[in-house]
N, C-alpha and C positions, 0 to 999 in steps of 0.2 A: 787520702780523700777518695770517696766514690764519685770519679767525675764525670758525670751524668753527660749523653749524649743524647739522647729523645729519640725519637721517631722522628724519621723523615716527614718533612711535611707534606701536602698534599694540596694542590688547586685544582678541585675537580667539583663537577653539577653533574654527576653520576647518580646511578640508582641507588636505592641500599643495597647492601650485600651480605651474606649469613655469616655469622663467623664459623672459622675456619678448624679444623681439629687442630694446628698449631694454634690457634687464640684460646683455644681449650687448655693444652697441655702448659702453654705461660699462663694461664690464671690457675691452675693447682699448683704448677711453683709455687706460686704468690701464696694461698692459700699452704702451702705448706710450710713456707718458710716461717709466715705467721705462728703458726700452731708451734713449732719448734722455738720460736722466739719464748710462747708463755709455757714451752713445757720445761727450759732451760732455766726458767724461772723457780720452777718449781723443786725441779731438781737439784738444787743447790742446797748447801749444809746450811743449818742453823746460825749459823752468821751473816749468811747471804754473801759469801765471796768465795775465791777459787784461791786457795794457797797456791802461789807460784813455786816451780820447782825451787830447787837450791841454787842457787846465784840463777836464774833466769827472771825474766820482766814480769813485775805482776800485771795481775787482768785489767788495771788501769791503763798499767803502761801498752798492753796489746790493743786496746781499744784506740789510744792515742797513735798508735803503730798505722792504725788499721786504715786512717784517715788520712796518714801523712805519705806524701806524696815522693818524698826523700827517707823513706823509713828502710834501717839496715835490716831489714825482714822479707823475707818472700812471702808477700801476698798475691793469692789466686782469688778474685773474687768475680762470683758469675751473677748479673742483676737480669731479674725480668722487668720489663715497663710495660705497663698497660694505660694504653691513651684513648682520650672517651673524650665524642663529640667533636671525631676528622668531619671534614668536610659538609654540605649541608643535611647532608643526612645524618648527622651524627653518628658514623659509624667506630665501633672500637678497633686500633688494633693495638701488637704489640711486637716487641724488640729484646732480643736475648742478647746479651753483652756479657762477654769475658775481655778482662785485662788484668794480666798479671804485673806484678810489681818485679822487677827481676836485677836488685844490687848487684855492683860487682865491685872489688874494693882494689883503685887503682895504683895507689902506693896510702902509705899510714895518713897522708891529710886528705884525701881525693877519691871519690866513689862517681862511677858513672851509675845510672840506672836507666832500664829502655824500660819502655811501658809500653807495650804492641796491645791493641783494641780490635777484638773480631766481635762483630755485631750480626748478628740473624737478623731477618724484621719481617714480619707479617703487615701486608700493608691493603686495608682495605677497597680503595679506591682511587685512581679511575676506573683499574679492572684490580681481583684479586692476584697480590701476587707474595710470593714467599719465597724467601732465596737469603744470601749473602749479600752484605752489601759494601760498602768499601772499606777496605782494612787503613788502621790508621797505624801510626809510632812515631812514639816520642824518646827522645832521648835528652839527659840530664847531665850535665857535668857540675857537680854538688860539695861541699865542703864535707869533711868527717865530722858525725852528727857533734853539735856546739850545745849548751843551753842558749836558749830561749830563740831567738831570730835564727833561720836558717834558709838558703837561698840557694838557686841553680836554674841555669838556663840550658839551652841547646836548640837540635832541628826538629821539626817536626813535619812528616813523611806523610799522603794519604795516595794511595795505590787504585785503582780503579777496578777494583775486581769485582763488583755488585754480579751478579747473577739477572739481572734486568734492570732494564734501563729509571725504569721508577725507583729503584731499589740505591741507588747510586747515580754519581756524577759523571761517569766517563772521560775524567779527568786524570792526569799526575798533577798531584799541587804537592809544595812545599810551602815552608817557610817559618821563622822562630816561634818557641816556646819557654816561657820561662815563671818562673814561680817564684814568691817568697812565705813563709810560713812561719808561726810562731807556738811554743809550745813550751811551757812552762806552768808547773802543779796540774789541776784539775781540767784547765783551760786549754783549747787548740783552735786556730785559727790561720788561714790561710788561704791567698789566691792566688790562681793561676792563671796566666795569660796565650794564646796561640793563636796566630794571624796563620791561614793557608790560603795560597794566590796559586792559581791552576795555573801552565805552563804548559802543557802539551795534552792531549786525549783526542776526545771525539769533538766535531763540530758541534759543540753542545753550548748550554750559557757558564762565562768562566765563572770561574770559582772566588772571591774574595768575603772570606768571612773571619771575622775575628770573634774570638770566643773568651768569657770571660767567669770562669769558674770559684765560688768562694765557698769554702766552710768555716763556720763557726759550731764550735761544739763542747760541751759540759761533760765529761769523762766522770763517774763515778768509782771509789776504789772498789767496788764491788764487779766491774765490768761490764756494768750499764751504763748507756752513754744518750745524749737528745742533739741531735744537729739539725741546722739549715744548710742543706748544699744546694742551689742553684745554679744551673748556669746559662748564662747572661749570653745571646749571640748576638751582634748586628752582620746583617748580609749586605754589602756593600752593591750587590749587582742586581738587589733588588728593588722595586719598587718602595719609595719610602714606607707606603701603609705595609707592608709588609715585612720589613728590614730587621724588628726589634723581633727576639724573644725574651720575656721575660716572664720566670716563674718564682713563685712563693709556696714556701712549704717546709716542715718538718720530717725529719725521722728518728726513730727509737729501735735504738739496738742494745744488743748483750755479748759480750765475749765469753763464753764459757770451753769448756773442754769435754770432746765425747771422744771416748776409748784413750785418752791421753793425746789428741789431735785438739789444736787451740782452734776453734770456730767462732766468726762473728758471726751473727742472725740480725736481719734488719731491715724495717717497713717502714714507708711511710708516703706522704701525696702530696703533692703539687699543684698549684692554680695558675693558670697560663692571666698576669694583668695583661700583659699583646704576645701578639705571636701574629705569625703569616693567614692570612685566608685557608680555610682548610684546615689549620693544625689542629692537634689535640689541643682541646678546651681545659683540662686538667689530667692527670695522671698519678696512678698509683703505683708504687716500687718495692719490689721485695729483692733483699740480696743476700748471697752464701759466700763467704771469706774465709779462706783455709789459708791460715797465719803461720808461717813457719821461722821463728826467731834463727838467729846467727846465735 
């Protein structure tokens, strides 16, 4: 699963502000990644699918891969988010996220998998700022992959390393993580749960937020694929009008292969029904997935 993290929110009655050469450089991602989505299209044989090597997963199975969150595959994938309509000025920004997918197989029934999240973020207001913001990981103790129901929980770790304080919490929070997912034919469906409660940092406001990430998604054998991943936060330390996020939205992606490298390609946008004062009002997502099977 691409599990979405957003943009930090923002409560500010600031001015406008221009966007940034970073809000530049994440909206040609975005605009690139597009363009490679329909040229992958294009590029494809006369059948419209990608032969999978010899005994390797076909392009169904990599797109399914690409989602799942317990997948014996190394995935790299880097998302840009661009959010429209912070605060009352309605300014954009945006956020560069890498998390790689990183199995490790513990004995023949039992796979651990860490999933460490480094986020960039462009953040337009109160003042401009652009930096690092706080690195997160998760870790999975997970069954050897089963049909159909597949399940794993563990800790999950966020570090206070933001580069500015807007940027980041100032916090060390812990606290559990755990999944259950389902995957079976054409079909993939699955959510994830992680509560972090801060526990030591800066004299800042603590940290309690739980997060509630779901995808559903229609995998094509061809290696095109249509989902809804949202994810659901309540912030417990905040004001009730502001505690929920909740977004709606689609994406459309394709797994195909460039130079013999398995790539997924994949866009799509989001509508905030609530969110905090300030947030992005909705949000468009482009993402690069470099899939490397077991």
């Amino acid at each position: 699963m691409a599990w979405q993290r957003g943009i930090e929110s923002v409560r500010t009655g600031a001015a406008p502000s221009p966007v940034s050469p970073g809000a530049v450089g994440f909206a040609l991602l975005g605009v690139l990644t597009g363009a490679a989505l329909v040229a992958s299209a294009s590029a494809q044989e006369p059948e419209g699918s990608i032969p999978p090597a010899a005994g390797g997963p076909t392009p169904q199975q990599l797109a399914k891969d690409k989602q799942n969150p317990f997948a014996e595959t190394i995935n790299i994938p880097i998302e840009a988010v661009t959010g429209f309509g912070i605060g009352p000025s309605r300014d954009v920004g945006q956020q560069l996220t890498i998390q790689p997918l990183l199995p490790v197989a513990l004995d023949a029934d039992w796979n651990l998998i860490a999933r460490p999240l480094l986020p960039v973020t462009f953040l337009p207001a109160p003042q401009q700022r652009f930096g690092l913001g706080d690195v997160q990981a998760s870790f999975f103790l997970t069954p050897v992959r089963t049909a159909g129901w597949i399940w794993g929980l563990g800790p999950a770790l966020q570090l206070p390393t933001a580069t500015s304080d807007e940027l980041g919490t100032g916090k060390w929070s812990a606290g559990p993580t755990c999944a259950l997912v389902y995957s079976e034919g054409p079909w993939f469906a699955g959510v994830l749960v992680t509560q972090l409660s801060s526990f030591a940092g800066a004299h800042r406001t603590a940290v309690n937020q739980t997060s509630t990430e779901m995808d559903v998604s229609y995998n094509f054998e061809s290696g095109w694929y249509i989902q809804s991943d949202p994810t659901v936060t309540y912030d417990w330390s905040a004001e009730s009008r502001d505690a929920w996020t909740l977004p709606v939205g689609l994406d459309i992606g394709k797994v195909t292969k460039i130079g013999g490298q398995d790539v997924s390609f994949q866009i799509g946008g989001y509508d905030a029904l609530k969110s905090p004062t300030g947030a992005p009002q909705w949000i468009i997502r482009a993402q690069i997935t470099f899939l490397f099977p077991r």
